[in-house]
BATIBA-302192 format. One record per residue: x, y, z of N, C-alpha, C in turn. Coordinates in steps of 0.2 Angstrom, whole numbers, padded with zeros to 4 digits, always signed. Layout:
REM residues N
XYZXYZXYZ...
***
This chain:
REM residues 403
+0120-0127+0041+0118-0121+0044+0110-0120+0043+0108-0117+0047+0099-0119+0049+0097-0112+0045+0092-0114+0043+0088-0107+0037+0086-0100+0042+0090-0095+0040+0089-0090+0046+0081-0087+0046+0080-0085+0052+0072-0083+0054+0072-0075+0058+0067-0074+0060+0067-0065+0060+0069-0065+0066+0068-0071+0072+0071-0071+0076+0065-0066+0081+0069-0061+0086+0064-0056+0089+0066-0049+0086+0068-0051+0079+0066-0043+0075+0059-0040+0073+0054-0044+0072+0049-0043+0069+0043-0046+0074+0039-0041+0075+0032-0042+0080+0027-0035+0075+0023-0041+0072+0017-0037+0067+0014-0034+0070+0010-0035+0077+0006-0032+0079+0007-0029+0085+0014-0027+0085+0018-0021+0090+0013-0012+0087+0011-0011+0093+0009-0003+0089+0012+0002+0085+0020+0002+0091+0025+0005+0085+0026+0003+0080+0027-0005+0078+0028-0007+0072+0022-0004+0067+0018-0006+0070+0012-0002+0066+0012+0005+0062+0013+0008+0069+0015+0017+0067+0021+0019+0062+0027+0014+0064+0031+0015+0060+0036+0009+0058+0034+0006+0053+0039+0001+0051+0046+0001+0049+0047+0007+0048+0054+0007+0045+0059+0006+0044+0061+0007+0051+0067+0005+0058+0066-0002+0058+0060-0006+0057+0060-0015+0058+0063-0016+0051+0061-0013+0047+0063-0016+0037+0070-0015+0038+0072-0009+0042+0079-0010+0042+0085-0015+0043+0081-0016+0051+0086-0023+0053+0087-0027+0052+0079-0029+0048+0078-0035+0041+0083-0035+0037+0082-0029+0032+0085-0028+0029+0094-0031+0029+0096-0028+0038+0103-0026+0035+0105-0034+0039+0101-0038+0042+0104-0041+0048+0101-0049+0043+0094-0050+0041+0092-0056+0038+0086-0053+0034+0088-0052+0027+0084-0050+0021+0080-0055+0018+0084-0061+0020+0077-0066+0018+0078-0071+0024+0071-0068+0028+0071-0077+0033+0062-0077+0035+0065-0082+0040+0056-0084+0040+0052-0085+0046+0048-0082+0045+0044-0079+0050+0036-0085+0051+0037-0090+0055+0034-0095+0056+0024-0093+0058+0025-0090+0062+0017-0086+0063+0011-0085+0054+0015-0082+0051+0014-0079+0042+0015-0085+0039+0019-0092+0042+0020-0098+0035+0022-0096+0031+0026-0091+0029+0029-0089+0024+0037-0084+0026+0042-0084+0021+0048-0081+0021+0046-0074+0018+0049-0070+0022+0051-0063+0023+0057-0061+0018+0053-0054+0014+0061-0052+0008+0062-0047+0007+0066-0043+0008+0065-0036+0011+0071-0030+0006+0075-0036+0004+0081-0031-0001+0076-0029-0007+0077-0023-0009+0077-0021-0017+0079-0029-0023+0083-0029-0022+0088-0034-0028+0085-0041-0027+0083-0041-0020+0079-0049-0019+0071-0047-0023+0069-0045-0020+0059-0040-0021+0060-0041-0030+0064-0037-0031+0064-0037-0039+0064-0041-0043+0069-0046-0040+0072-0052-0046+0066-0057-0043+0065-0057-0039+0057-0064-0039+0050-0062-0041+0049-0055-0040+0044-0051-0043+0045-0053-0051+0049-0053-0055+0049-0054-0062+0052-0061-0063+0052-0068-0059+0054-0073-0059+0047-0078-0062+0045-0081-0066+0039-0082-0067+0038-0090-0065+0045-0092-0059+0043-0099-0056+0040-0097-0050+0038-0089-0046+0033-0087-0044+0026-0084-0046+0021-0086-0044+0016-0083-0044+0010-0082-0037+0005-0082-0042-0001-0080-0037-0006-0084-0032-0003-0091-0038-0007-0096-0039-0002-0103-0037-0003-0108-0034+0000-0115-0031-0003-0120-0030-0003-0123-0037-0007-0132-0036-0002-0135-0031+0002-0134-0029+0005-0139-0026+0005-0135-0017+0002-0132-0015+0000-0129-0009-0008-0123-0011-0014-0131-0013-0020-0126-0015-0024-0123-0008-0026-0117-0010-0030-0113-0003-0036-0118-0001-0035-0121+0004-0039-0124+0009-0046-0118+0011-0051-0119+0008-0058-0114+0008-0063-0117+0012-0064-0112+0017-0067-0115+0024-0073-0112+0021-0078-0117+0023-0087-0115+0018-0090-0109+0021-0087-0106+0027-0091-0100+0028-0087-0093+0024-0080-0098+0019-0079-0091+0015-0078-0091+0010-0084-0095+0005-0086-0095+0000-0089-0089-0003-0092-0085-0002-0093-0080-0007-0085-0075-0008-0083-0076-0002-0076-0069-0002-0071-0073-0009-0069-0083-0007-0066-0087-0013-0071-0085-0022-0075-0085-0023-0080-0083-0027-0076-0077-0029-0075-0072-0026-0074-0065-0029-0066-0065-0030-0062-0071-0029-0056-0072-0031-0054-0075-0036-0059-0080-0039-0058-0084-0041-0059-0081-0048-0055-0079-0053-0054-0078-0062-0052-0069-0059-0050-0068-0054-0047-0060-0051-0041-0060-0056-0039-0055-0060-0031-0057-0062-0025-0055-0057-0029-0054-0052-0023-0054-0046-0021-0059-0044-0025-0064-0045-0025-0072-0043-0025-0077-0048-0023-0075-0056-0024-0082-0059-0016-0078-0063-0014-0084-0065-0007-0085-0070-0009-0088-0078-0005-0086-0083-0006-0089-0088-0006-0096-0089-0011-0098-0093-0011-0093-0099-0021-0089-0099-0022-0088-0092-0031-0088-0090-0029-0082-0092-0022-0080-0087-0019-0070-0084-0020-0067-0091-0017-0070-0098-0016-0066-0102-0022-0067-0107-0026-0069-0106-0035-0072-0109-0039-0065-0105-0037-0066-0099-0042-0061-0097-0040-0054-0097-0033-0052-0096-0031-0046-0099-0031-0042-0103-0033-0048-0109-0031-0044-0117-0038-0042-0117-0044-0044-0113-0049-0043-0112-0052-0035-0110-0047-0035-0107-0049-0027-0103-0043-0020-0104-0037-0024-0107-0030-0023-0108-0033-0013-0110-0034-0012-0115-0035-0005-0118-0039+0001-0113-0043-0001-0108-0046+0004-0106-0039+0006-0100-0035+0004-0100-0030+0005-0096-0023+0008-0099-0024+0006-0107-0018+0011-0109-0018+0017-0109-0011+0021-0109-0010+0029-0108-0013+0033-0113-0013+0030-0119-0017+0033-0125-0026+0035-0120-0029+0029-0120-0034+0030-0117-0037+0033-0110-0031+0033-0106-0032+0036-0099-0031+0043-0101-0027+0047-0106-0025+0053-0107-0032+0055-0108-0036+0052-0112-0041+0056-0115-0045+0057-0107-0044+0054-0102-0050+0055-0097-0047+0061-0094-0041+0067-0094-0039+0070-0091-0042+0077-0090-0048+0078-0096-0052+0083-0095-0057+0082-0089-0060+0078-0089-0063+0075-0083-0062+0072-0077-0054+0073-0075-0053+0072-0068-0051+0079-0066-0048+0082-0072-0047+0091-0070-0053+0094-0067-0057+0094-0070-0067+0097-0070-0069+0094-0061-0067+0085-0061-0070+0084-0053-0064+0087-0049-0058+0090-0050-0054+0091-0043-0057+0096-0044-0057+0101-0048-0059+0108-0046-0068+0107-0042-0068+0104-0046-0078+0105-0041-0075+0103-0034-0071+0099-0033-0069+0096-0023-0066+0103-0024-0061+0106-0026-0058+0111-0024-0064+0116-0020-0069+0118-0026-0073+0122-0026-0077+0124-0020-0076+0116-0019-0084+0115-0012-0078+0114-0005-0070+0116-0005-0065+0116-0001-0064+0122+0002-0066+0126-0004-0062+0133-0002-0070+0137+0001-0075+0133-0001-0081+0138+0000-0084+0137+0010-0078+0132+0012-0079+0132+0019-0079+0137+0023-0083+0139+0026-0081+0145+0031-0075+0141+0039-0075+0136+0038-0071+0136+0045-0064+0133+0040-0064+0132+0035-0056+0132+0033-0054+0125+0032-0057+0120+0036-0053+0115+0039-0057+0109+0034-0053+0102+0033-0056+0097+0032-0052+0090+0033-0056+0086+0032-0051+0077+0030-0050+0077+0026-0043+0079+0022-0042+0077+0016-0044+0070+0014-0042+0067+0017-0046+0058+0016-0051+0058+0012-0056+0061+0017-0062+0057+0015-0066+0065+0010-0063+0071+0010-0066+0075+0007-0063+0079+0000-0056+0077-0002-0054+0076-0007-0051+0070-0010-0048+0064-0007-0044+0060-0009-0047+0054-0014-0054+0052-0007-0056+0048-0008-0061+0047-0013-0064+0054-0015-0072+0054-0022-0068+0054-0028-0062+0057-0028-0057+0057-0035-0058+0049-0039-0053+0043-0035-0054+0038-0038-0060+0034-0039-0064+0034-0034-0072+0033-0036-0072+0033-0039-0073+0040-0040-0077+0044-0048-0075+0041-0052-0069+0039-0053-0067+0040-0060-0068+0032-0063-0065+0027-0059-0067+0020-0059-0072+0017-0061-0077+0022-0058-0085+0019-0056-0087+0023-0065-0087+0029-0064-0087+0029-0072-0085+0025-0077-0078+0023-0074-0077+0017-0082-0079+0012-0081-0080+0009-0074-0085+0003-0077-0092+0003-0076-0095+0012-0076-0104+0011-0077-0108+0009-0072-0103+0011-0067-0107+0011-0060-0113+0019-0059-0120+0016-0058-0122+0025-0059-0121+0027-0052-0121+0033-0051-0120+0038-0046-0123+0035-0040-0130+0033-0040-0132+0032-0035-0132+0027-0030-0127+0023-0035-0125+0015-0030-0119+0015-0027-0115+0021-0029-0107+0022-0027-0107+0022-0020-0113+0023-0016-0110+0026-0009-0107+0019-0005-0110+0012-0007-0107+0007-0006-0101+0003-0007-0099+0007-0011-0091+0004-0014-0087+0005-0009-0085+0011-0005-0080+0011-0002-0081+0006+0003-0086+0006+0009-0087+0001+0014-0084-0006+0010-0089-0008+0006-0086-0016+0004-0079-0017+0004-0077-0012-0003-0069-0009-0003-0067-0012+0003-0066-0007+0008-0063-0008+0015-0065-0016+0018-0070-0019+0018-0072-0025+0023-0066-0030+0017-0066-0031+0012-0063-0036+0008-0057-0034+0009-0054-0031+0007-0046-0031+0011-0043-0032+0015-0050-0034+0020-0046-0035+0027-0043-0042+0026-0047-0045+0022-0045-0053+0023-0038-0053+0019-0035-0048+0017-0028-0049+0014-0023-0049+0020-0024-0047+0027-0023-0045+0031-0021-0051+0036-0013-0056+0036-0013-0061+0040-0014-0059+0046-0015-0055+0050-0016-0053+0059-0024-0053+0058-0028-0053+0054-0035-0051+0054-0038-0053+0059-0046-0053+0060-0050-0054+0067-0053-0058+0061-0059-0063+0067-0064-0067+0067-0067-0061+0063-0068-0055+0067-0074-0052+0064-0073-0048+0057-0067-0047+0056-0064-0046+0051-0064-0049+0045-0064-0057+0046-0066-0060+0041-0073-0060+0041-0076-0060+0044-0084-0062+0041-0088-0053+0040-0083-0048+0040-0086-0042+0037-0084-0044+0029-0078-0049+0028-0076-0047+0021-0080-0052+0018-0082-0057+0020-0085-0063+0017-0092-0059+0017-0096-0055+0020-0102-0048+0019-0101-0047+0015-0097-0043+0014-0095-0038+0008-0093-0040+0001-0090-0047+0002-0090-0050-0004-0096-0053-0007-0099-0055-0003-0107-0059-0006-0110-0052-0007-0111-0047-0005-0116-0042-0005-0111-0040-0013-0104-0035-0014-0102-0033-0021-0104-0037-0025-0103-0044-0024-0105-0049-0031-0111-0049-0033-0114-0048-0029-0123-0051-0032-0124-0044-0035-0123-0038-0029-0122-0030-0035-0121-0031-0042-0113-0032-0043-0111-0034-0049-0114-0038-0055-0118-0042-0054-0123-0049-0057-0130-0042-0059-0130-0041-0053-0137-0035-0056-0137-0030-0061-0129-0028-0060-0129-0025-0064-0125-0025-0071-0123-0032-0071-0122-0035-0078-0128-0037-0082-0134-0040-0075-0142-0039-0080-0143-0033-0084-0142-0028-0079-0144-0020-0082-0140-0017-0089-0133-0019-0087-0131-0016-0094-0133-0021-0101-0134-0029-0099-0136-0032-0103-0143-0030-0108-0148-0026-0104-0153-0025-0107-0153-0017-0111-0148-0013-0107-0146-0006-0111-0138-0006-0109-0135-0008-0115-0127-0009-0113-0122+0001-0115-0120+0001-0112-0116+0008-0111-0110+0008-0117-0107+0014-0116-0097+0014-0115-0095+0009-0110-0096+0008-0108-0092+0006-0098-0089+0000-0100-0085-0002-0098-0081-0010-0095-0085-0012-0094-0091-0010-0091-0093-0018-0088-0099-0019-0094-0101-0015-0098-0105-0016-0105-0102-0019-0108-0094-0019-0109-0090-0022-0114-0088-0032-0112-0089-0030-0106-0086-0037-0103-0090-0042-0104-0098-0040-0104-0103-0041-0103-0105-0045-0110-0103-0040-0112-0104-0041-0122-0096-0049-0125-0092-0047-0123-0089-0052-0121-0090-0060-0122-0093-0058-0113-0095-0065-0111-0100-0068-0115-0105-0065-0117-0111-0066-0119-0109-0068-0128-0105-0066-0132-0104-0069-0134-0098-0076-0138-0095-0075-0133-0091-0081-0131-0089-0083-0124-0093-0086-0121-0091-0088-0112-0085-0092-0111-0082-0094-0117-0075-0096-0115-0068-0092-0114-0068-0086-0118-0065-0080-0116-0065-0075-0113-0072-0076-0111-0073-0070-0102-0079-0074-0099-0078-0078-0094-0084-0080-0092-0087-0075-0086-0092-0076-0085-0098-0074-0082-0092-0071-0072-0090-0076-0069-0087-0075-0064-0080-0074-0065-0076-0072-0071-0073-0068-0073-0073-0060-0072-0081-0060-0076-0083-0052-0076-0083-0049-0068-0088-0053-0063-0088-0051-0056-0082-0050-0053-0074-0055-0053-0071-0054-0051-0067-0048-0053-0066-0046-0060-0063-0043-0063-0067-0033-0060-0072-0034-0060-0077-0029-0060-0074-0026-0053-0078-0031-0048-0073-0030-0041-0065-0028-0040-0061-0033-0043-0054-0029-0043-0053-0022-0045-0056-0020-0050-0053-0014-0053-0056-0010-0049-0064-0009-0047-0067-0006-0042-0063-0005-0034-0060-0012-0031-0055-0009-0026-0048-0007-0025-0046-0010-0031-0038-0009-0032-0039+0000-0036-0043+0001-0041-0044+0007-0044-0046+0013-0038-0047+0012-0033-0047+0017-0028-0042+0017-0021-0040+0009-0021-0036+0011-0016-0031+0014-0014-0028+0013-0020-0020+0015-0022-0021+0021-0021-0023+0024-0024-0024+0031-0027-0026+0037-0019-0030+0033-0015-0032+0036-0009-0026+0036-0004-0025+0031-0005-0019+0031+0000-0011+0032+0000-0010+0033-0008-0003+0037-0011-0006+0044-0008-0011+0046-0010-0013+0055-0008-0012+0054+0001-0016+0051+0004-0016+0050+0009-0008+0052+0014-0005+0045+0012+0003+0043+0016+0008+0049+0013+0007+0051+0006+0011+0055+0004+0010+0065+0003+0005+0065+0005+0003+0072+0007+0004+0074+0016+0005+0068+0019+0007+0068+0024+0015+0069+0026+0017+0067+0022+0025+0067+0020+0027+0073+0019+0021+0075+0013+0024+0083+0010+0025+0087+0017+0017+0086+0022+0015+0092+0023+0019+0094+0032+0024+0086+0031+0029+0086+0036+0036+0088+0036+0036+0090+0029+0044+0091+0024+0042+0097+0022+0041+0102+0026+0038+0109+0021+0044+0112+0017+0050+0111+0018+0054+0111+0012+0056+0108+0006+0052+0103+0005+0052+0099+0000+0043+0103-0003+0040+0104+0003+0034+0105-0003+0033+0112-0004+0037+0117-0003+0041+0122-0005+0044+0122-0012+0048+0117-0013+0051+0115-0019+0046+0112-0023+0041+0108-0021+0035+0107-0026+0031+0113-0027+0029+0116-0024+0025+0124-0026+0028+0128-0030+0037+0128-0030+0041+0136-0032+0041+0130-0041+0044+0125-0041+0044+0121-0047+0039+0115-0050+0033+0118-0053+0030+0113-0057+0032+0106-0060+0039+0107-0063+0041+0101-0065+0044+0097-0058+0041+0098-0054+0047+0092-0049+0036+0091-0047+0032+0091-0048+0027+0086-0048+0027+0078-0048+0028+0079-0056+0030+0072-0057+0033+0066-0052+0040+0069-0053+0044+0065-0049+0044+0065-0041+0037+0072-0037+0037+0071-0030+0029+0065-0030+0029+0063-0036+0023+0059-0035+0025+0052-0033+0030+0051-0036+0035+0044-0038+0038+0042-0030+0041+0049-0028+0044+0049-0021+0037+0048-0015+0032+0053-0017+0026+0047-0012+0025+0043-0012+0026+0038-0018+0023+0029-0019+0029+0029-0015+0036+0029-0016+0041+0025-0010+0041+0026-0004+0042+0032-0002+0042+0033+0005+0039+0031+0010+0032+0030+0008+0028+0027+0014+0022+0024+0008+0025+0017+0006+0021+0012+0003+0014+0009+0003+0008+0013+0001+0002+0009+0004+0002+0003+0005+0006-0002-0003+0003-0011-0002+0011-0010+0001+0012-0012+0009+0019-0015+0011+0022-0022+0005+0016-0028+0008+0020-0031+0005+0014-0036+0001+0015-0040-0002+0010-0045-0006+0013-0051-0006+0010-0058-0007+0012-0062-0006+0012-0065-0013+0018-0069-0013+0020-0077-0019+0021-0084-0018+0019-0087-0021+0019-0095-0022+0025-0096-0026+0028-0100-0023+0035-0106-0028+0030-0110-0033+0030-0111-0038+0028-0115-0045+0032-0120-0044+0037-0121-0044+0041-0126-0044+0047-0124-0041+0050-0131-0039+0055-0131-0034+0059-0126-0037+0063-0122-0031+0066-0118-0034+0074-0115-0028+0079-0113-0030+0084-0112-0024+0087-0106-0029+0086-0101-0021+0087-0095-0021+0094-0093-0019+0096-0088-0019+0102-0086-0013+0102-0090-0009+0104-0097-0010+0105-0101-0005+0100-0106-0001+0094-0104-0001+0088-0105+0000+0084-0110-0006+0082-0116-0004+0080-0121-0007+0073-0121-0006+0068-0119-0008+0060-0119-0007+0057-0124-0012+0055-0128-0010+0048-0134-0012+0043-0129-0015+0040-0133-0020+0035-0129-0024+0029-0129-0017+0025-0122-0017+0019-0121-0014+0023-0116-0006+0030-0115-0010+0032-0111-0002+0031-0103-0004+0029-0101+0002+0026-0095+0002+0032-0089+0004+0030-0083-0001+0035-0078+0001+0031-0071+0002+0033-0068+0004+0028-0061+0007+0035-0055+0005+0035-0051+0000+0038-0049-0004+0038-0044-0001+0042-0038+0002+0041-0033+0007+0043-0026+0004+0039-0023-0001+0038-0019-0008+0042-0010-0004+0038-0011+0004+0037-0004+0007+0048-0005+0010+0047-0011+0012+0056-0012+0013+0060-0011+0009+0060-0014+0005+0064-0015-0004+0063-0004-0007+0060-0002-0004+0060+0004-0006+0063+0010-0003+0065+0007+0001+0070+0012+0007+0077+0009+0009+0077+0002+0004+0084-0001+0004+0091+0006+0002+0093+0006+0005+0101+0010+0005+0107+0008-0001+0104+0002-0002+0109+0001-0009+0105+0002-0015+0101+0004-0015+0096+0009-0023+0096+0013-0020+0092+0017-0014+0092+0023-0014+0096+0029-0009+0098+0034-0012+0104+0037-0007+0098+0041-0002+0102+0042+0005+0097+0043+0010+0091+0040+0011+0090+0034+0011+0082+0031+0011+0078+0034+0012+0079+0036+0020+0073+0037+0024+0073+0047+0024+0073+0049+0019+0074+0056+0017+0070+0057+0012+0065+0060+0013+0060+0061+0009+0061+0069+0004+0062+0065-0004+0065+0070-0009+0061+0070-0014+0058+0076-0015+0052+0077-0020+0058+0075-0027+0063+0076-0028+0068+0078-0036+0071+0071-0036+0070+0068-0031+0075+0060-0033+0074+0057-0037+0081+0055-0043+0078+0053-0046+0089+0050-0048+0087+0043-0050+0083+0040-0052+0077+0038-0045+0072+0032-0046+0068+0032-0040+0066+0024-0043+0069+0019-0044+0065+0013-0045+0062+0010-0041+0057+0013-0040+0053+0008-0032+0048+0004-0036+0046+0001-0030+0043-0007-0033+0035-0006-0029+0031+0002-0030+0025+0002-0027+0019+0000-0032+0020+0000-0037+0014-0005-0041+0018-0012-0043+0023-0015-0041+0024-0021-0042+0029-0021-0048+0031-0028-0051+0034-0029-0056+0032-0033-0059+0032-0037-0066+0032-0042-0067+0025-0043-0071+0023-0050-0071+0016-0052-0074+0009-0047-0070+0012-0046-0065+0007-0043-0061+0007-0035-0058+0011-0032-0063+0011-0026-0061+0006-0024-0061+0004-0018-0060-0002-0013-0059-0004-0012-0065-0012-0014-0067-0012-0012-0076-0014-0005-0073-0018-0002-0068-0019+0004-0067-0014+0010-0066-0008+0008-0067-0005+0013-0066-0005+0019-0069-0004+0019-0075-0005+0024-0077-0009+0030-0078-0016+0027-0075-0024+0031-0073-0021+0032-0065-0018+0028-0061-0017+0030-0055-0012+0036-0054-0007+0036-0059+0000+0042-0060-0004+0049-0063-0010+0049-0066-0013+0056-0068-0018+0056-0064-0021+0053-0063-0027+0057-0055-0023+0058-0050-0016+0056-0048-0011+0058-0044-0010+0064-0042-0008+0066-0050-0002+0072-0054-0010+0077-0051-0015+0076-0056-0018+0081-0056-0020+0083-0050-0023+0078-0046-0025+0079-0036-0021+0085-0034-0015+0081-0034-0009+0086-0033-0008+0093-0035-0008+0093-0041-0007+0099-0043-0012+0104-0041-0019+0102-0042-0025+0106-0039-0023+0108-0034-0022+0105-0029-0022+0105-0021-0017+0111-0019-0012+0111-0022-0006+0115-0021-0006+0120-0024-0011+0122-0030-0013+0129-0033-0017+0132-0028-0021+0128-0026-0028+0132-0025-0028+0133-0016-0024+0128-0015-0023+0131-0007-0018+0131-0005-0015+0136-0005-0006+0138-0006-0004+0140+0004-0010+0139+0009-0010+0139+0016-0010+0132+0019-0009+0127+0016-0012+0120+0017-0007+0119+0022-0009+0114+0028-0005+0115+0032-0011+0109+0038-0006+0105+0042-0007+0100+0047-0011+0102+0051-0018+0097+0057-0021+0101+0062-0022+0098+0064-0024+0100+0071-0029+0093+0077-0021+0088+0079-0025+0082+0080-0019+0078+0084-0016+0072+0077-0009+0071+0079-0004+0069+0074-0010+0063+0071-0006+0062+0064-0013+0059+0061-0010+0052+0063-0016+0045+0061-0014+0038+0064-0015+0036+0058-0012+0028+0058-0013+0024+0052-0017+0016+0055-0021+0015+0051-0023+0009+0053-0020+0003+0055-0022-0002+0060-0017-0005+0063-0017-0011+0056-0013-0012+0052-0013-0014+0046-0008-0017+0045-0005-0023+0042+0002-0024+0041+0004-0026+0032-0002-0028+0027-0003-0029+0021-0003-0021+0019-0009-0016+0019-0010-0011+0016-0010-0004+0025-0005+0000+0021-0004+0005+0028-0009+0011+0023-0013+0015+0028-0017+0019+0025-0018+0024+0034-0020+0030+0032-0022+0036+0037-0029+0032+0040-0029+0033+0048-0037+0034+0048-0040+0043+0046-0037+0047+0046-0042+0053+0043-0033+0059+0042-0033+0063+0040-0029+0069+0038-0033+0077+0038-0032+0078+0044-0034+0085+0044-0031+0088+0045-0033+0094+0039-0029+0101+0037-0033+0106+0039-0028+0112+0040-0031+0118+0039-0028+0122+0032-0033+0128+0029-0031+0130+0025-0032+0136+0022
***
């Protein structure tokens, strides 16, 4: 029997698919949950039960000696800022460099920061409500300064270099992006030469007056012992937390306050009940999942439900699918601020779950909560909102409200 493929279910760069993938994760889902999608070079996996059980299967990873990334020399700086990323290396580098930075990402640790993301939501509140015409992007004029702020404070980034984090941010991602443009790659290969040598500069800086930050810590590290954090550890490591530390975050507010603000019965029930916060934050990460999907390498030969993969075979893990699957959750496609249980798989599982989660679930909560005290009129405007043509990371181009 020939290994099943997607057939004419799946077209990545359909605009509706774009708009809305749902209805495709479906037929995936119910018709071939795992097949293979020849364009990608990689097998498509869409069930919860499959997503899960490979997620925490440790004969995948990040990384594949036995299918190495062929690095074309005009994209050497972008390879550079991957290379010691803990998004991309496996043990025993992954658990070297981890325990390196492990602490500033505990709940113990993140709780103490929750005076100071209370103090900057109210100051965005502040400069929100003092608008005479009412109106803004939540995007770009509360969503997106929240995790800035907060990231770039712990790794010591000062104020006045921040303005270029979000552009790079944006140009390096693209390259996660199998559909991307020529132009596309060479903004990310820009913007990774440009954030590294930043970064270099300013581990000189902290070197000469080292801080609280991470990156004084890292710094101090490296410096003295380069075996345990080397130098292009610090850049990559710096970089990650820098882009994955804000994207999340902008784009759960983003996808899920559009959710809310579509569901006004559910965000009825979030305003009359303070304790369904929590759990309507949960229900944002699933519903309309920023990272869709990520990709994994076979480590070694391996045979799955049936499926026989040669080491270095590639799987594209479909996080945004597997969370609307129908056999974990009742009504999938029903957007339920109280649902609960809710095991969605939005920061991953496994070696590589999210170390920021916990910083990303309280600048969430709090965003949240602010927003819905303080503008109790909050409410959609202008034309439906759009999301970028994207098929890795789904995000709004802009959300305007009126309030």
């Amino acid at each position: 029997m020939p290994d099943p493929t997607t057939g004419d279910r799946f077209h990545p760069t359909d605009p509706g698919f774009l708009q809305d993938p749902y209805p495709t994760h479906a037929r995936l889902r119910r018709e071939v949950p795992i097949a293979w999608y020849a364009p990608w070079d990689a097998w498509l996996v869409t069930r919860h039960s499959d997503v899960d059980a490979l997620l925490r299967d440790r004969r995948l990873g990040r990384v594949s000696t036995d299918r190495p990334k062929a690095v074309d020399p005009a994209h050497a700086p972008f390879a550079v800022i991957q290379a010691g990323s803990l998004l991309e290396i496996e043990p025993p580098d992954h658990t070297r460099v981890k325990q390196a930075v492990h602490d500033v990402f505990t709940p113990r640790h993140v709780r103490a920061l929750q005076g100071r993301i209370e103090a900057l939501v109210e100051r965005l509140l502040d400069d929100l409500e003092h608008r005479p015409e009412r109106e803004a992007d939540l995007l770009r004029d509360f969503a997106e300064p929240i995790p800035v702020t907060v990231i770039a404070d712990l790794l010591g980034v000062p104020e006045a270099d921040r303005g270029a984090l979000l552009p790079w941010s944006k140009a390096i991602i693209g390259m996660f992006e199998p559909e991307r443009s020529a132009d596309a790659e060479a903004a990310a290969v820009a913007a990774a030469g440009e954030f590294a040598a930043y970064v270099r500069h300013l581990m000189a800086a902290k070197r000469a007056a080292p801080g609280e930050d991470l990156i004084s810590r890292m710094v101090v590290m490296h410096d003295a012992d380069g075996a345990r954090l080397t130098e292009g550890e610090v850049v990559a490591n710096a970089i990650l937390f820098l882009n994955a530390g804000h994207e999340a975050v902008v784009n759960v507010s983003g996808n899920g306050l559009l959710a809310l603000l579509r569901h006004p019965e559910q965000l009825a029930r979030v305003r009359a009940d303070p304790a369904l916060l929590r759990p309507a934050i949960e229900e944002m990460m699933r519903y309309d999942t920023p990272l869709q999907f990520f990709e994994r390498f076979v480590l070694e030969d391996l045979t799955y439900a049936g499926h026989a993969w040669p080491a270095g075979t590639k799987l594209a893990l479909h996080f945004a699918a597997a969370n609307r699957d129908p056999e974990v959750f009742a009504e999938p496609d029903r957007f339920d601020v109280a649902r609960d249980p809710n095991p969605h798989l939005a920061f991953g599982l496994g070696l590589h779950y999210c170390i920021g989660a916990p910083l990303a679930r309280l600048e969430l909560g709090v965003a949240l909560g602010g927003l819905l005290r303080r503008l109790p009129d909050l409410r959609l405007t202008g034309a439906a909102p759009r999301y970028h043509p994207k098929n890795v990371f789904r995000y709004l181009t802009e959300l305007r409200v009126a309030y």
